[in-house]
C-alpha positions as a LaTeX table, in Angstrom:
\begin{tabular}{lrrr}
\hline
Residue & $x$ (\AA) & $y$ (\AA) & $z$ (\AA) \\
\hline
Unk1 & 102.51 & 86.04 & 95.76 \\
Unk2 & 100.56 & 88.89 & 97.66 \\
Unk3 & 98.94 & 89.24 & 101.08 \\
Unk4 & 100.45 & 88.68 & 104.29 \\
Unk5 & 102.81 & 85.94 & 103.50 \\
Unk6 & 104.78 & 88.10 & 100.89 \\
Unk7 & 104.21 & 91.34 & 103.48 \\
Unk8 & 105.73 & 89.21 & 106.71 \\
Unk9 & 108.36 & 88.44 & 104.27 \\
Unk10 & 109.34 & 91.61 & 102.82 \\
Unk11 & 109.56 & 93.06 & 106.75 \\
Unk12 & 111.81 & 90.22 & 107.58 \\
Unk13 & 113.88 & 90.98 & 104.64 \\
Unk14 & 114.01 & 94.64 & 105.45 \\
Unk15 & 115.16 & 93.62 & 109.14 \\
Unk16 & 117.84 & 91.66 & 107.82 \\
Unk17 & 116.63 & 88.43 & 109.32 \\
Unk18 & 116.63 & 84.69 & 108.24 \\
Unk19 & 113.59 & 82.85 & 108.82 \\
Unk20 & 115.24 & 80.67 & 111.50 \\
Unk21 & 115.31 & 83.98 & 113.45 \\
Unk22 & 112.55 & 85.44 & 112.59 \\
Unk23 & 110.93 & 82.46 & 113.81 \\
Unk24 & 112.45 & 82.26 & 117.31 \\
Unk25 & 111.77 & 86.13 & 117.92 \\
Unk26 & 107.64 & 85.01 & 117.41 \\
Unk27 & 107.73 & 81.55 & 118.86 \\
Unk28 & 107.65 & 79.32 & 115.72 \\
Unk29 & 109.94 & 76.87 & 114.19 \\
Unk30 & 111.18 & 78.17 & 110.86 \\
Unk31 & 109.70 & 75.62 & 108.80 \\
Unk32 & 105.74 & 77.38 & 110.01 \\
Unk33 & 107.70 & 81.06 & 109.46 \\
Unk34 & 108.30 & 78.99 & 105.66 \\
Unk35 & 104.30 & 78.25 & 105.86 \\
Unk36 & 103.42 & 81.64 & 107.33 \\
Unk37 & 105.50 & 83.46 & 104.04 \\
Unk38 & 104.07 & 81.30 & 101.50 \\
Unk39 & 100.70 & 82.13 & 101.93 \\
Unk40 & 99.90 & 78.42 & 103.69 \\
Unk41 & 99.73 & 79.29 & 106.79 \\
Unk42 & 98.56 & 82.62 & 108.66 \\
Unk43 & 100.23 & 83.78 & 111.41 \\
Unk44 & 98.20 & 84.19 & 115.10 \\
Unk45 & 98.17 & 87.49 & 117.00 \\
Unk46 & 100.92 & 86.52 & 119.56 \\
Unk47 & 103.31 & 85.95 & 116.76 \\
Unk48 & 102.90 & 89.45 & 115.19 \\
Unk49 & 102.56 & 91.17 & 118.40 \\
Unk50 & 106.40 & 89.32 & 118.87 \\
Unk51 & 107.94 & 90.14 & 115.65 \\
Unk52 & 105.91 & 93.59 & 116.23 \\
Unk53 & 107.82 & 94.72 & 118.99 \\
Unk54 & 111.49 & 93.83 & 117.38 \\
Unk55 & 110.40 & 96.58 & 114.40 \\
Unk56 & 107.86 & 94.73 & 112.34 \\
Unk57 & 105.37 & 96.83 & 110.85 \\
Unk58 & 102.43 & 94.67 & 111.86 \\
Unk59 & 99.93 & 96.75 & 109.83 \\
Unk60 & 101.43 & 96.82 & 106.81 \\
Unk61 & 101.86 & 92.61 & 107.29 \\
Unk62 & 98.18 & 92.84 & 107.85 \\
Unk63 & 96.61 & 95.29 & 105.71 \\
Unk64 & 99.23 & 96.53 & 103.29 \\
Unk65 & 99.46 & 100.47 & 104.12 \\
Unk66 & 102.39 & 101.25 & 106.25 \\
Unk67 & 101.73 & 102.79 & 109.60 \\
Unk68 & 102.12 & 106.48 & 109.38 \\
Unk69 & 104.53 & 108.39 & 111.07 \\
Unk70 & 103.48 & 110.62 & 114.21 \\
Unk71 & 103.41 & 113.98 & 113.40 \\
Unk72 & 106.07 & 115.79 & 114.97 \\
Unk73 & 108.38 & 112.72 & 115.36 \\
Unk74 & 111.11 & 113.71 & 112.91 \\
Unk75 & 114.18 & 115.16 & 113.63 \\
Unk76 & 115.17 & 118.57 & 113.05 \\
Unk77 & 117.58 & 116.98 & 110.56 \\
Unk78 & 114.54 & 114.48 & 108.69 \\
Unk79 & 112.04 & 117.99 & 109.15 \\
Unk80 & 115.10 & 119.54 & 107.14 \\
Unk81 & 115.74 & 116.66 & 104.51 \\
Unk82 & 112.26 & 116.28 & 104.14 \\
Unk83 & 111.44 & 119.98 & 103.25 \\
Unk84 & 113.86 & 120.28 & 101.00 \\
Unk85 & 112.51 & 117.09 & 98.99 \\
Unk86 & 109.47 & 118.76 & 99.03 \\
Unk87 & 110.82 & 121.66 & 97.34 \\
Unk88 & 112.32 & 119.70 & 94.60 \\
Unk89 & 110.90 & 119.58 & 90.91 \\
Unk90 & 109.02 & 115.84 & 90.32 \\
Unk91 & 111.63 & 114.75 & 88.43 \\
Unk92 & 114.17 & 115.34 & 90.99 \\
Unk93 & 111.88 & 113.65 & 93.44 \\
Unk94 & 111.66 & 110.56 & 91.01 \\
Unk95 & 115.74 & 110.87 & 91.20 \\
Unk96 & 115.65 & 110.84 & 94.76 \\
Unk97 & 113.67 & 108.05 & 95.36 \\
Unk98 & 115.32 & 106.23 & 92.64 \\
Unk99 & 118.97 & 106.64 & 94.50 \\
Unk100 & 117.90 & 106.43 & 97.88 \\
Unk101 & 115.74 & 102.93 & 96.54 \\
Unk102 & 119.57 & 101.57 & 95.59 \\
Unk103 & 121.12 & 102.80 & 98.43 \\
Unk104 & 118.67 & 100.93 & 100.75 \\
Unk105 & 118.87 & 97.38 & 99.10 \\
Unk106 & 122.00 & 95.86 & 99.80 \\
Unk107 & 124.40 & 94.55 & 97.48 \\
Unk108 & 124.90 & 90.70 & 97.28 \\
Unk109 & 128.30 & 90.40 & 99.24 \\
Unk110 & 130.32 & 89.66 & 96.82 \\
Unk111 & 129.76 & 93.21 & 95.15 \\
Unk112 & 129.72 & 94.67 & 98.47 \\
Unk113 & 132.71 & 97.46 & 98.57 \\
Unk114 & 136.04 & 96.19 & 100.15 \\
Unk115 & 137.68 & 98.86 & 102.99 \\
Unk116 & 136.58 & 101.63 & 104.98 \\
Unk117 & 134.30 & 104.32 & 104.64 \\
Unk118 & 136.15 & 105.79 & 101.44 \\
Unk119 & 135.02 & 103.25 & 99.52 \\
Unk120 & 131.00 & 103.69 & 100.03 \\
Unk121 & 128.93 & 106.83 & 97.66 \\
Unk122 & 128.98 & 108.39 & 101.74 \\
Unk123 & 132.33 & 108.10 & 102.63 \\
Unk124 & 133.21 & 109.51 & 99.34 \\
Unk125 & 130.77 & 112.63 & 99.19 \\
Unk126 & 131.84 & 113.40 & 102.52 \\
Unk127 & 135.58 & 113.05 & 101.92 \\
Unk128 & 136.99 & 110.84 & 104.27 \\
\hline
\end{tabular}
């Protein structure tokens, strides 16, 4: 499934939403969010301008290319992370973006880690 349906989807997903949710937040009952993600139904400029301003990136849903970042809007500590990825060999980059892929999709709960914050790859590197 691509287009818009699989797009609205995926930024749901990434906000951690159901549909039922999703659906409330741009005025729809979840079974037309269902339609809207499968590709039946397309959604109407009110709805993305809703799920829009809760974080939805509405041109990626529309178009596919994410909506670049305003130069100058990083942080001193993102300018820093993001020079020093620069700096790094490709296949040190393809590392990179292969860990920080994992790191950024969830585990299903029940592999989730148990306890506090020495039990997560962060807690651990930073030693508490």
């Amino acid at each position: 499934m691509n287009g818009i349906g699989s797009r609205l989807r995926e930024e749901r997903e990434r906000l951690g939403m159901t549909q039922r949710v999703f659906g409330d937040i741009g005025g729809v009952e979840p079974n037309a969010q269902g339609k809207y993600e499968s590709g039946e139904r397309t959604p109407k400029a009110d709805y993305l301008a809703a799920v829009a301003a809760r974080g939805v990136d509405s041109l990626y849903v529309l178009s596919g290319v994410r909506t670049p970042i305003p130069q100058g809007s990083l942080s001193a500590e993102e300018d820093r992370l993001l020079g020093c990825f620069r700096s790094l060999a490709a296949a040190d980059q393809a590392a990179v973006r292969q860990l920080l892929g994992s790191l950024a999709n969830p585990l299903p709960r029940a592999c989730a880690p148990i306890g506090g914050p020495e039990h997560t790859l962060a807690g651990r590197l930073s030693g508490k």
